[in-house]
PATIDREN-726478 format. One record per residue (C-alpha): y, z, x; residue number from 0; residue in one letter. Coordinates in steps of 0.001 Angstrom, whole numbers, padded with zeros to 6 digits. Layout:
<py:Y, pz:Z, px:X, resi:NUM, resn:a>
...
***
This chain:
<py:028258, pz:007866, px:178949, resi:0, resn:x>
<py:028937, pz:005068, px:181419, resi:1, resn:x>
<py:026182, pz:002872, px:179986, resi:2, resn:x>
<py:027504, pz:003395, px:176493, resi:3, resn:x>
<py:030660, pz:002173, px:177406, resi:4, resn:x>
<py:029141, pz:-000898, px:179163, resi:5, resn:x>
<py:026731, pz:-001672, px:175825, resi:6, resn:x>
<py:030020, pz:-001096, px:173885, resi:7, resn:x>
<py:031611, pz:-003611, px:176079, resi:8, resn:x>
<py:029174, pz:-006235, px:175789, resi:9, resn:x>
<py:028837, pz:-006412, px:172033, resi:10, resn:x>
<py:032722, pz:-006792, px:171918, resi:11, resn:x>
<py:032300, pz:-010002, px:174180, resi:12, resn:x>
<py:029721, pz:-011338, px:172080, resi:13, resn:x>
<py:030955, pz:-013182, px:169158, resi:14, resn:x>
<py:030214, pz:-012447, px:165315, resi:15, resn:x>
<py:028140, pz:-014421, px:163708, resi:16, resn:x>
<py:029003, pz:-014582, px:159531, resi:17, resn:x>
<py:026698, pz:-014676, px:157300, resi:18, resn:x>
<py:026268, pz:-016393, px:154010, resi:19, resn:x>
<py:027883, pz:-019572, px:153298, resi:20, resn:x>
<py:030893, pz:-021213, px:154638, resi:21, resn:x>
<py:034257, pz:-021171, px:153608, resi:22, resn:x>
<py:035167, pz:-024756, px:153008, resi:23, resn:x>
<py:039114, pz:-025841, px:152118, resi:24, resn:x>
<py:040998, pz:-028896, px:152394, resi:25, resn:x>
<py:041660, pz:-028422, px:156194, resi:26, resn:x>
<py:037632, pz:-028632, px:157095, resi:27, resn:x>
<py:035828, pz:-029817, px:153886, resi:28, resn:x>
<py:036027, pz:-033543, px:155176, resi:29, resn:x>
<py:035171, pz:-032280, px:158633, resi:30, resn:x>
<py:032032, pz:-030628, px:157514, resi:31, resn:x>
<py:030927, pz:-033441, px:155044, resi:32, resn:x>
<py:031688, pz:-036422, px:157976, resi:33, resn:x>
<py:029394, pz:-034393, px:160131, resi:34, resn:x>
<py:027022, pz:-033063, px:158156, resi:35, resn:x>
<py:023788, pz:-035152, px:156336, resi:36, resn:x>
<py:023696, pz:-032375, px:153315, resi:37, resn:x>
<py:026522, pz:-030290, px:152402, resi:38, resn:x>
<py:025446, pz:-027933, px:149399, resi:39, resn:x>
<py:028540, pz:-026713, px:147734, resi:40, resn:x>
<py:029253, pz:-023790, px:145130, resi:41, resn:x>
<py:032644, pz:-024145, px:143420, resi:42, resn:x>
<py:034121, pz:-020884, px:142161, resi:43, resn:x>
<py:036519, pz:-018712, px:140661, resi:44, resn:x>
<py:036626, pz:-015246, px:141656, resi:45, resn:x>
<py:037868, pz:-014260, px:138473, resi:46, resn:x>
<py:034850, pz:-015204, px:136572, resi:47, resn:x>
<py:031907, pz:-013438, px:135917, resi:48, resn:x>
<py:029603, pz:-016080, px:136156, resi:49, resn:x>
<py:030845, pz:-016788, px:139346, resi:50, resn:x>
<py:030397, pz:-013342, px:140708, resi:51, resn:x>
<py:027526, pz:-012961, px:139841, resi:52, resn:x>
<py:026456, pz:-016087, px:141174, resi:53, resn:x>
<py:028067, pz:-015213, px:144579, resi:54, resn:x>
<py:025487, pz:-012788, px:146290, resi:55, resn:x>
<py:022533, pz:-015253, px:145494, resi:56, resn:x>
<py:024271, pz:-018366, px:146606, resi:57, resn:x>
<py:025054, pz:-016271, px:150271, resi:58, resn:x>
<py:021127, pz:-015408, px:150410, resi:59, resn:x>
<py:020318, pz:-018611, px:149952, resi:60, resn:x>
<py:022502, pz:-019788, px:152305, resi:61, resn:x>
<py:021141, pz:-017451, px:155268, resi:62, resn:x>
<py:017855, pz:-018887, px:154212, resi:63, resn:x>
<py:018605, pz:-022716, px:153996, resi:64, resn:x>
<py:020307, pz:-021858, px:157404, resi:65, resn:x>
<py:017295, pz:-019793, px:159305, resi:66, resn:x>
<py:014310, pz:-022617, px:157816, resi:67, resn:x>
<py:016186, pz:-025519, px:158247, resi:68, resn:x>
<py:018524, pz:-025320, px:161724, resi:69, resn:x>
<py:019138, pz:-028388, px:163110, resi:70, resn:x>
<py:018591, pz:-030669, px:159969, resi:71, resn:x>
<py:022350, pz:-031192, px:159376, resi:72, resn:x>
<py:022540, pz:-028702, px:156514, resi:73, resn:x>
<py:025428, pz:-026478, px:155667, resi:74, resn:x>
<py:026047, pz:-024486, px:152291, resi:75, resn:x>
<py:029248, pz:-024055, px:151401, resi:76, resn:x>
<py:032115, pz:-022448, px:148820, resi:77, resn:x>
<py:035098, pz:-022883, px:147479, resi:78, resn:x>
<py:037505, pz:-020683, px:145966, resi:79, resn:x>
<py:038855, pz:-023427, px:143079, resi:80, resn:x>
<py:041620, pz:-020776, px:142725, resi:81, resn:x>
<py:043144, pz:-021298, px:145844, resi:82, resn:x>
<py:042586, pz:-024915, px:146155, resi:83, resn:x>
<py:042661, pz:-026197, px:142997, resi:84, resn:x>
<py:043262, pz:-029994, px:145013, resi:85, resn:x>
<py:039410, pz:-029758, px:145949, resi:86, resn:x>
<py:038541, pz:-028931, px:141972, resi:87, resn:x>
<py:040297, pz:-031725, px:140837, resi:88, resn:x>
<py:039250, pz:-033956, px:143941, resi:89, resn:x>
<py:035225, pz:-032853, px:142996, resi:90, resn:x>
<py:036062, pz:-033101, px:139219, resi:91, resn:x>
<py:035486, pz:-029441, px:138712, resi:92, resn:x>
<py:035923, pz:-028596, px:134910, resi:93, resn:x>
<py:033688, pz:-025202, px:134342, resi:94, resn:x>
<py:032787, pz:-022446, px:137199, resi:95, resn:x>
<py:030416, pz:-021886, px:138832, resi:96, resn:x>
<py:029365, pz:-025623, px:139544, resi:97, resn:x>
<py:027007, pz:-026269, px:142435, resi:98, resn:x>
<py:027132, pz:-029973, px:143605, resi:99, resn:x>
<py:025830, pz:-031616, px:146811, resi:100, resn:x>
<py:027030, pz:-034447, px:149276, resi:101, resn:x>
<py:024455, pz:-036178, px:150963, resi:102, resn:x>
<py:024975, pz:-038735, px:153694, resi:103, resn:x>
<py:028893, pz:-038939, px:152912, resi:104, resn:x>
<py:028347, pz:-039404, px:148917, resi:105, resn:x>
<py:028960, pz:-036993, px:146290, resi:106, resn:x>
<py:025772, pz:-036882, px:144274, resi:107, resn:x>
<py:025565, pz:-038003, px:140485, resi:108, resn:x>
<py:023703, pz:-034779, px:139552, resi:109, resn:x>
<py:024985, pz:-031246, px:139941, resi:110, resn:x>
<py:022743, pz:-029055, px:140163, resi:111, resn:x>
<py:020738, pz:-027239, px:137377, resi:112, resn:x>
<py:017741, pz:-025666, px:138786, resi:113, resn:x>
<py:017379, pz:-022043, px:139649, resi:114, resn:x>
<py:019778, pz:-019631, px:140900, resi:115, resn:x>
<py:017829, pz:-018021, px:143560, resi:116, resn:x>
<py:017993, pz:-017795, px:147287, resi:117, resn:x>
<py:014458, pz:-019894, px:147271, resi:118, resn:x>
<py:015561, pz:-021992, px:144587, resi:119, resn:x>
<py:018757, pz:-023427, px:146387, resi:120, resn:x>
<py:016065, pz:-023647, px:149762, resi:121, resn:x>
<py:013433, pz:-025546, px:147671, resi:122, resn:x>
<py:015693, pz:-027730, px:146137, resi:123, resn:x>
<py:017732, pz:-028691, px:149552, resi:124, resn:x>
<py:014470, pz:-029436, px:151210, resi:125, resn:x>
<py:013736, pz:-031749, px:148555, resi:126, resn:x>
<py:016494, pz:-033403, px:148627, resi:127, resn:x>
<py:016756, pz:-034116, px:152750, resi:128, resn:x>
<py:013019, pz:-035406, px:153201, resi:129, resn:x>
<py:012260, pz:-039267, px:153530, resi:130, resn:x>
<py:012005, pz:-040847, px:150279, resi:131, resn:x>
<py:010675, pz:-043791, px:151313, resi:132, resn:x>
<py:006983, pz:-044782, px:150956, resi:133, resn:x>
<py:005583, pz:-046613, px:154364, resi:134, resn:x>
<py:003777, pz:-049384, px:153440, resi:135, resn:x>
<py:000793, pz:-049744, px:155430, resi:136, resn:x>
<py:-000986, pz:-052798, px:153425, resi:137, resn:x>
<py:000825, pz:-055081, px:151404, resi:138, resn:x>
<py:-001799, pz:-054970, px:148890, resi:139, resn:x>
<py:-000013, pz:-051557, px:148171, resi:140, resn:x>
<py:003266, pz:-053886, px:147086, resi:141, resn:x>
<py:001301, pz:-055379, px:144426, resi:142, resn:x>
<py:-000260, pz:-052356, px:143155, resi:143, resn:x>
<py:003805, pz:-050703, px:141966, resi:144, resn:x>
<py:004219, pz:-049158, px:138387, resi:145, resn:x>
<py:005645, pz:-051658, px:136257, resi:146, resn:x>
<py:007743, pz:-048899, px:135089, resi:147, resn:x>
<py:010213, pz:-048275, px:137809, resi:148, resn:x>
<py:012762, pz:-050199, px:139496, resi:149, resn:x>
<py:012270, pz:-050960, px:143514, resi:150, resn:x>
<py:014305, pz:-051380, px:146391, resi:151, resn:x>
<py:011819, pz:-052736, px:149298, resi:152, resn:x>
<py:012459, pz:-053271, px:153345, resi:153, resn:x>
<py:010666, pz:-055680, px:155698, resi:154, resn:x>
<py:011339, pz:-054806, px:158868, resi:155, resn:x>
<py:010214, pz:-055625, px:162436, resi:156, resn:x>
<py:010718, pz:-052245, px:163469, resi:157, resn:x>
<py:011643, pz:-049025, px:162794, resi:158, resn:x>
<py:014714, pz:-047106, px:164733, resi:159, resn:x>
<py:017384, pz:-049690, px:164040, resi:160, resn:x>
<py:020756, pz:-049380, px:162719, resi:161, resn:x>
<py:019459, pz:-051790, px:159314, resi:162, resn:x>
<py:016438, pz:-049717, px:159258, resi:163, resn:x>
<py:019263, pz:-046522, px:159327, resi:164, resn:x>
<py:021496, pz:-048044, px:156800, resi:165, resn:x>
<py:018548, pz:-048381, px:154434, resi:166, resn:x>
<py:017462, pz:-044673, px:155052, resi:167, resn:x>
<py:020996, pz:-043521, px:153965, resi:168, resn:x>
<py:021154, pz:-045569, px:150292, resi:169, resn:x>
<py:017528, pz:-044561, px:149800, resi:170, resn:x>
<py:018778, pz:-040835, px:150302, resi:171, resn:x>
<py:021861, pz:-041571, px:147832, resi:172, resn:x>
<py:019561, pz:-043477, px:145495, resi:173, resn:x>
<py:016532, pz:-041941, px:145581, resi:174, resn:x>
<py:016312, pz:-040687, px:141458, resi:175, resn:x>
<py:017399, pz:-044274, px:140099, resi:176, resn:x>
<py:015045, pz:-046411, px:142349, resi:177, resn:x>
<py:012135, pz:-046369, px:144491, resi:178, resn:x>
<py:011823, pz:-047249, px:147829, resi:179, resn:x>
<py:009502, pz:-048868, px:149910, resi:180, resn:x>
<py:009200, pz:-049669, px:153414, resi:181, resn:x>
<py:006832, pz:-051927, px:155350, resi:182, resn:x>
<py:007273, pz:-052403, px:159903, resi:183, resn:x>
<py:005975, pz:-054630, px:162153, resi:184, resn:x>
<py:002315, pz:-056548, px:161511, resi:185, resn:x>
<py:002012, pz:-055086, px:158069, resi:186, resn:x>
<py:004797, pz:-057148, px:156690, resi:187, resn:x>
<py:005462, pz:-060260, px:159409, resi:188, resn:x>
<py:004735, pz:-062914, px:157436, resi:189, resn:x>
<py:007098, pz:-061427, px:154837, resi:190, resn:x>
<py:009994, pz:-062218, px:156624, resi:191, resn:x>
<py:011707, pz:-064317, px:159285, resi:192, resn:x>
<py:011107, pz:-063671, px:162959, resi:193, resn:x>
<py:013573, pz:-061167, px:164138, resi:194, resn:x>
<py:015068, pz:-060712, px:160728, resi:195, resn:x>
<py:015201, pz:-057506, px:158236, resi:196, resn:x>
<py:014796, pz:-058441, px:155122, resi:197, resn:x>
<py:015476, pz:-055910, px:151793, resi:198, resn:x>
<py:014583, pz:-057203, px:148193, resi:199, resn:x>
<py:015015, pz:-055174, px:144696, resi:200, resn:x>
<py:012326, pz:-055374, px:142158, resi:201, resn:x>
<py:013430, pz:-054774, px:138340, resi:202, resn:x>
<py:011267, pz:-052666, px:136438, resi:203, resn:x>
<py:008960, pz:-055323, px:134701, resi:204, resn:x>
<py:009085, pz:-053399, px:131344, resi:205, resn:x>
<py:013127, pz:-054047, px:130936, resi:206, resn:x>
<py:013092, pz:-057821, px:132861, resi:207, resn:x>
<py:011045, pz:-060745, px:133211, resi:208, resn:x>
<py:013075, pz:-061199, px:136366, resi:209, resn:x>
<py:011539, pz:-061755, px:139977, resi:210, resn:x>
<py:012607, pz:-060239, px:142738, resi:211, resn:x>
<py:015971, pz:-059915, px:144711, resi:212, resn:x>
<py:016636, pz:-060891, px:147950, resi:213, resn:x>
<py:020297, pz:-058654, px:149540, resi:214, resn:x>
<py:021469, pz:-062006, px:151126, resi:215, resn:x>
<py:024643, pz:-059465, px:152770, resi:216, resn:x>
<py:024799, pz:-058124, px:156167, resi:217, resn:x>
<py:022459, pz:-054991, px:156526, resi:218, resn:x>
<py:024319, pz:-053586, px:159103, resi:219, resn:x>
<py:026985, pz:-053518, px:156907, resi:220, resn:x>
<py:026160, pz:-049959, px:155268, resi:221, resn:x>
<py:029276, pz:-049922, px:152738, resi:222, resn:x>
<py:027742, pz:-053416, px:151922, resi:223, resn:x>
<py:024554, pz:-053053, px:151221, resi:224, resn:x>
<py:025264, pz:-049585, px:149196, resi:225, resn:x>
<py:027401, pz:-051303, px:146975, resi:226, resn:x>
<py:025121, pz:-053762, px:146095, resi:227, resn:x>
<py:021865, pz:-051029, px:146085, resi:228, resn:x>
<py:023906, pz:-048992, px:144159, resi:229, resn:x>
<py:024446, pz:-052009, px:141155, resi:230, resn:x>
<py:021080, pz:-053063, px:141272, resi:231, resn:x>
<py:019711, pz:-049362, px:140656, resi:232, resn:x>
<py:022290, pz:-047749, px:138277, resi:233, resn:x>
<py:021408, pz:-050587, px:135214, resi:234, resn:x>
<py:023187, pz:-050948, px:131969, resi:235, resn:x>
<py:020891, pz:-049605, px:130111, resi:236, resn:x>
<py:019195, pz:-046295, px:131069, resi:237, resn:x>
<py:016251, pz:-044293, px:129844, resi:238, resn:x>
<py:017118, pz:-040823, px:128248, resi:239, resn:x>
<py:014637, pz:-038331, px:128991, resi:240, resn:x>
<py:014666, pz:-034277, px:128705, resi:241, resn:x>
<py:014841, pz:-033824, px:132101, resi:242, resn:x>
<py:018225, pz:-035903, px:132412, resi:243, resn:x>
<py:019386, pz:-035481, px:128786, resi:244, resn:x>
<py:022308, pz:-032903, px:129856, resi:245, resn:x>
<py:023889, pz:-035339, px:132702, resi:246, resn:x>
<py:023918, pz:-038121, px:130503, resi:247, resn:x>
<py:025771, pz:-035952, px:127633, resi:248, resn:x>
<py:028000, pz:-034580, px:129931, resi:249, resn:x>
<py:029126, pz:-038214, px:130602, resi:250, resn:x>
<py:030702, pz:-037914, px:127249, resi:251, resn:x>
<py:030403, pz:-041456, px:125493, resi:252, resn:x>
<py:028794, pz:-041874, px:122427, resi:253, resn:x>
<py:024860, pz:-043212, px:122762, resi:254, resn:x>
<py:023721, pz:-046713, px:121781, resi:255, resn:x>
<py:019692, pz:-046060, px:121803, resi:256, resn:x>
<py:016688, pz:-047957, px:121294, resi:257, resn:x>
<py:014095, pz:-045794, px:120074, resi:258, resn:x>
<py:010560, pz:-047365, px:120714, resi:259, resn:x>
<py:007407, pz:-046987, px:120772, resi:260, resn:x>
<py:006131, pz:-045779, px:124747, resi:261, resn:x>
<py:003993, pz:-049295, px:124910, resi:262, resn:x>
<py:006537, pz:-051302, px:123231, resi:263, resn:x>
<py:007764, pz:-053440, px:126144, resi:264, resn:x>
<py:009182, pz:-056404, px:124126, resi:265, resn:x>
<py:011869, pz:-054534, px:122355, resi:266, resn:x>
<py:013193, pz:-052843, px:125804, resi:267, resn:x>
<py:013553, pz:-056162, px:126981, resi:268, resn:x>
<py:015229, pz:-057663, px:123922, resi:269, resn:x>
<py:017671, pz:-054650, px:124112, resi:270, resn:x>
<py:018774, pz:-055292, px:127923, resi:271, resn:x>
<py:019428, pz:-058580, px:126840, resi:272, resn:x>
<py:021720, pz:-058153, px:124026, resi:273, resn:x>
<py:023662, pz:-055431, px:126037, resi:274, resn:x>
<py:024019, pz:-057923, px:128995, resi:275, resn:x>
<py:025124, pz:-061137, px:126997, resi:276, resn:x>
<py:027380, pz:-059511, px:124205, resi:277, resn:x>
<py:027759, pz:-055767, px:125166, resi:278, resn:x>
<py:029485, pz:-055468, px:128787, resi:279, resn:x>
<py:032633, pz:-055375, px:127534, resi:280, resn:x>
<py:031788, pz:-052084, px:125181, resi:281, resn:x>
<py:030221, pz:-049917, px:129022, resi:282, resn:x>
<py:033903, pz:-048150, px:129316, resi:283, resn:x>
<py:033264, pz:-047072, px:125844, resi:284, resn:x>
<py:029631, pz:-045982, px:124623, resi:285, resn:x>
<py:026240, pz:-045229, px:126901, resi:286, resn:x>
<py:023211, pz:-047445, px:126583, resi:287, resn:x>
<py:019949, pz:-045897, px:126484, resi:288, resn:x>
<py:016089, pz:-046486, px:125557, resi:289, resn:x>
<py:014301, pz:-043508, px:124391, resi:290, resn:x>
<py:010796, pz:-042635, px:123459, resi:291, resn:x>
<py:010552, pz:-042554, px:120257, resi:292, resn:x>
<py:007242, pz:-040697, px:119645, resi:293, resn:x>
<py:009148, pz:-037963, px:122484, resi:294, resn:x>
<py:011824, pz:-038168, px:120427, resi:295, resn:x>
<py:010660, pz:-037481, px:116809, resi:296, resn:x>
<py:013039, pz:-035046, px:115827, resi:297, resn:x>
<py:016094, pz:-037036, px:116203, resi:298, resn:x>
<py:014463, pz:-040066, px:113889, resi:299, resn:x>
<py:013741, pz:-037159, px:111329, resi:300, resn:x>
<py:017435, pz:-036367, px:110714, resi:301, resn:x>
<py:017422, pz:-040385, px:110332, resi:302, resn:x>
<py:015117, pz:-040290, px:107566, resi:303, resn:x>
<py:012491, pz:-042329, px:109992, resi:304, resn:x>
<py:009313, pz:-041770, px:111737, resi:305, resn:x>
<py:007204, pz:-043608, px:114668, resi:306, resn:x>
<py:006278, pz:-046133, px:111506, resi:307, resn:x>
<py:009480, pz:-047905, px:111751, resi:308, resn:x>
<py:010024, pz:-048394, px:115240, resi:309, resn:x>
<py:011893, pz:-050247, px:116763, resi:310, resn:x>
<py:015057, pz:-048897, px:115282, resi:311, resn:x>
<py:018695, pz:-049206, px:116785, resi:312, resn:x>
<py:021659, pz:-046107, px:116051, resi:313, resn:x>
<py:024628, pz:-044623, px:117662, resi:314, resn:x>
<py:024799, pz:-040725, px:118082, resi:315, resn:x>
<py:028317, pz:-039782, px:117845, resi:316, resn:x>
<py:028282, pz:-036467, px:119231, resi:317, resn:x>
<py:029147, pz:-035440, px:115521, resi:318, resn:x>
<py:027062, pz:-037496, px:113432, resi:319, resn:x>
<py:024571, pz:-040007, px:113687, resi:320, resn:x>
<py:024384, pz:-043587, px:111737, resi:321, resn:x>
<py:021802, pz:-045701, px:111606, resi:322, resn:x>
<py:021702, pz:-049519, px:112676, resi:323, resn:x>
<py:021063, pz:-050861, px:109199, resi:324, resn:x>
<py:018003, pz:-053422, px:110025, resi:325, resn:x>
<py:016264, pz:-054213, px:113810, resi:326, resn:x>
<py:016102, pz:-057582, px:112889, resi:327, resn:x>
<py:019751, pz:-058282, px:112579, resi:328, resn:x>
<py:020263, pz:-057182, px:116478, resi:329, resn:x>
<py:018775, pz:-060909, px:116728, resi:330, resn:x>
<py:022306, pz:-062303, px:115028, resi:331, resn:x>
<py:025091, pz:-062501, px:117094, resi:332, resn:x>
<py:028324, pz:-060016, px:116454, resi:333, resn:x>
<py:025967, pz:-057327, px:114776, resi:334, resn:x>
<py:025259, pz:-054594, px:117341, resi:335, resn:x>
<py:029076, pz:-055678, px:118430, resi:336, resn:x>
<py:030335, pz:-055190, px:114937, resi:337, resn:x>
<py:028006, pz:-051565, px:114232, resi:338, resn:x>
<py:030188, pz:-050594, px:117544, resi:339, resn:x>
<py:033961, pz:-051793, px:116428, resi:340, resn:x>
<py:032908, pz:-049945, px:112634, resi:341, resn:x>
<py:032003, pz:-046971, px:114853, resi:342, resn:x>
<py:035354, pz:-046382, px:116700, resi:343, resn:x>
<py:037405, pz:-047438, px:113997, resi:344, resn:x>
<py:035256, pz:-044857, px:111719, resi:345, resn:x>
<py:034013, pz:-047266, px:109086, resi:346, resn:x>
<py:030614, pz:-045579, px:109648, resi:347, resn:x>
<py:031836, pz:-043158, px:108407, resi:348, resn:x>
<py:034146, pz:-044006, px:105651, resi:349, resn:x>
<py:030955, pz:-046551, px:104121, resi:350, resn:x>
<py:028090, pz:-043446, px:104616, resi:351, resn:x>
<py:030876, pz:-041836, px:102330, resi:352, resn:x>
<py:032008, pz:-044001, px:099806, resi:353, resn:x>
<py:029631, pz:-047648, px:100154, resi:354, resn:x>
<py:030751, pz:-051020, px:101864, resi:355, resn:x>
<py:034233, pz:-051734, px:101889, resi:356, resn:x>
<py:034023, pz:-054649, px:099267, resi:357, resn:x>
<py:037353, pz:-056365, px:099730, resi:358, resn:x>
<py:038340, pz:-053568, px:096702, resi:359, resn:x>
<py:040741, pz:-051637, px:096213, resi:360, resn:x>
<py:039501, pz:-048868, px:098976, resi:361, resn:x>
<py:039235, pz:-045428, px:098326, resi:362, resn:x>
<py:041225, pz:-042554, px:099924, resi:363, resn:x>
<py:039327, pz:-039468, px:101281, resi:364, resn:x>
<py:040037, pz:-037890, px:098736, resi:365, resn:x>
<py:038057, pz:-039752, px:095560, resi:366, resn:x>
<py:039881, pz:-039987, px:092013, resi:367, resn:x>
<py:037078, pz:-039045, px:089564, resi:368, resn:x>
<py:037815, pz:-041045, px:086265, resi:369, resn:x>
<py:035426, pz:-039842, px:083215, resi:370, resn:x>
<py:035605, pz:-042334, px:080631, resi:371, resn:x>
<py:035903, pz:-042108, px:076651, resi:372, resn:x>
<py:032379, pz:-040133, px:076312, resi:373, resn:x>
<py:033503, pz:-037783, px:078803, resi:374, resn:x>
<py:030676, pz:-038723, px:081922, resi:375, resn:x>
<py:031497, pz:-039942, px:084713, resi:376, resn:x>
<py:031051, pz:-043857, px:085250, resi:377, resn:x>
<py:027690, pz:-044524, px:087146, resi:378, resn:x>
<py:029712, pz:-046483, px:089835, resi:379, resn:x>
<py:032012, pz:-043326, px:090300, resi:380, resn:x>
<py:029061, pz:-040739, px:090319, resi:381, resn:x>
<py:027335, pz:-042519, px:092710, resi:382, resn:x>
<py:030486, pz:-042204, px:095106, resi:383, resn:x>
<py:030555, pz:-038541, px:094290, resi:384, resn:x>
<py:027093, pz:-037794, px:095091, resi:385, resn:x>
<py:027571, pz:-039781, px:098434, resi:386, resn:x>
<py:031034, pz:-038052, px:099308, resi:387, resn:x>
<py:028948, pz:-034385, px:098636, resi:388, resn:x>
<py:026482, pz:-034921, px:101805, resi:389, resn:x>
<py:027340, pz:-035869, px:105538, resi:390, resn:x>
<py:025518, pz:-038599, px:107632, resi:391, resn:x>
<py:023008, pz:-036748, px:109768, resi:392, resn:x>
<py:024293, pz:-034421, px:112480, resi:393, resn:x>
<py:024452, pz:-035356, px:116106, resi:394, resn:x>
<py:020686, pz:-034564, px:118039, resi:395, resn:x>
<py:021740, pz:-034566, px:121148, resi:396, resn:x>
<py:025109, pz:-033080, px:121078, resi:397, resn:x>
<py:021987, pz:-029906, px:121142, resi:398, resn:x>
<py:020811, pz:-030959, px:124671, resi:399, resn:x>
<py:024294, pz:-030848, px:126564, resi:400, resn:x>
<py:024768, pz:-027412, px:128446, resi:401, resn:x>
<py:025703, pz:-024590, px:126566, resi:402, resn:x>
<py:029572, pz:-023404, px:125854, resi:403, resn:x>
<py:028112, pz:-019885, px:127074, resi:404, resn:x>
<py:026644, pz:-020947, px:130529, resi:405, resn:x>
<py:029893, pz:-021207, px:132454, resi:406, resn:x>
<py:033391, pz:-020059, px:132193, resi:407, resn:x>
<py:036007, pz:-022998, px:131724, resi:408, resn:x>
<py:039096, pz:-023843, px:134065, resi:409, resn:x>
<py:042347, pz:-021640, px:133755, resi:410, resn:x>
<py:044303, pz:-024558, px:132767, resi:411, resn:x>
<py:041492, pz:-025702, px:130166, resi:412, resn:x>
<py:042276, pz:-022737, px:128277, resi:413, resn:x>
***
């Protein structure tokens, strides 16, 4: 009996240790996140039923992150968006459950969409949390790089410094826009100055003819450097791909896209140009993008075209899509600009309905139908009639942004 008591008394003294993931709220989020390098966090509302059922999984795989990977700086978190609604607005929470992750201090572009399992969420943090930098160990390697991709390289004398620690933590943030490369000591000496770092970004050769770019800032300077990393890697004009189809809808701006042909490199390049001389002002206001178009057939079907006439310029909406009349034109200045302007101020769609605005008297929605003495319509008039009967082609990719059904919305969406 007396050596119950005593076991009875020692698990008392020993403290509880809770599983699952932790609590976070605005009194240790910032703690957690300043001393953490990967905070995985599920935001929640425990009245919805996509959060509940989301809540035993995301606790397993938070006792699993937490057993494989003590010691890496890792914590998985939750919060109830119910009783801090501060943090959902902070995080720009607008559906439940959504999983995002901070790495290294920065809130990543991406939530995430992969699966909800226990080794799921432990896959995916791993992945996230390993080097993404390539060691360069002959600088033959540097010449070899796929014209393809955009690079952010670093000479340096040696490894273990605060640049060389600077340049791990934007290559962390960055890692799904650019690629990086690093080279140490004798491999890459005669690539830069005795006793100085140096880090240059390489444009992808298929969008610029441009060389490469030396960061003439301070390295140590982390908010520095990341600023300028983060501008040369995150480019006017992005590629749309299935993989990253839903975060670029989500951004909710209508798409400007270039549909090409996979080894048409000349058109890509024309494109970044016209959206850096004559589009920057129109970024607040519509997404640029390049897309394959042999990947992307079935949007140039609803077009009327096929991989035969690409190149080929149009806008999607997000209700309809319109067409960029004629490639060529892109060449003349004002066009694209113009195509835009029509677009917000819904000439696209008044003209798919009723022709070019002529300098005419212009037609109301609703079209007067005047049949003349042999009771037919005029030709003019019946053509306007036909037009006003069909609707430009629906929006394609309005299809790839997550589904209504996935996630509950916000109380005060509702």
């Amino acid at each position: 009996m007396s050596k119950a008591l005593v076991l009875l008394g020692i698990l008392f003294l020993v403290p509880s240790i809770d599983s699952g993931a932790v609590q976070l709220d605005p009194n240790n989020i910032d703690m957690t996140i300043a001393s953490n390098k990967f905070v995985f966090i599920n935001f929640y509302a425990d009245w919805c039923r996509f959060s509940q059922m989301l809540a035993p999984l995301w606790d397993e795989g938070a006792d699993k992150i937490s057993q494989e990977l003590a010691g890496q700086g890792v914590v998985v978190g939750k919060v109830d968006c119910d009783a801090h609604g501060s943090l959902g607005t902070k995080y720009h929470i607008t559906k439940y459950p959504t999983i995002k992750y901070i790495i290294n201090g920065e809130l990543g572009k991406k939530e995430y969409r992969g699966q909800r399992s226990a080794e799921g969420f432990l896959e995916f943090v791993k992945d996230q949390i390993k080097s993404p930098i390539v060691e360069v160990t002959d600088i033959k390697e540097l010449n070899e790089l796929e014209d393809k991709k955009m690079y952010v390289i670093g000479y340096f004398e040696k490894k273990d410094t605060a640049e060389h620690e600077n340049f791990k933590k934007v290559a962390s943030s960055l890692k799904d826009a650019c690629s990086f490369y690093a080279g140490f000591g004798e491999v890459v000496d005669k690539l830069h100055p005795p006793g100085q770092d140096i880090i240059a970004f390489r444009p992808s050769k298929a969008r610029s003819n441009e060389e490469d770019e030396a960061f003439l800032g301070n390295l140590r300077n982390f908010d520095e450097f990341s600023a300028w990393a983060q501008e040369k890697c995150n480019p006017l004009v992005r590629e749309i791909t299935f993989e990253n189809a839903e975060e670029l809808t989500e951004e909710g701006l209508p798409f400007l896209i270039l549909f090409h042909n996979p080894d048409d490199t000349d058109s890509i390049k024309e494109y970044n140009d016209l959206v850096k001389k004559e589009l920057l002002g129109e970024r607040s206001q519509v997404t640029f993008l390049t897309a394959d178009g042999l990947k992307f057939a079935h949007p140039l079907h609803h077009l009327g075209k096929s991989k035969d006439d690409l190149p080929l310029i149009a806008v999607d909406s997000f209700r309809h899509m319109y067409l960029f009349p004629k490639y060529e034109d892109m060449r003349t200045p004002g066009k694209v600009r113009q195509f835009l302007q029509d677009l917000y101020s819904g000439k696209l769609h008044r003209e798919f309905h009723y022709g070019p605005d002529d300098g005419e008297d212009k037609e109301e929605e609703n079209v007067v139908v005047v049949i003349d003495a042999t009771g037919h319509i005029p030709r003019e008039k019946e053509n306007r009639v036909k037009r006003d009967n069909r609707a430009p082609p629906d929006s394609q990719f309005q299809h790839l942004k997550p589904s209504d059904n996935r996630y509950s919305f916000r109380h005060d969406e509702f």
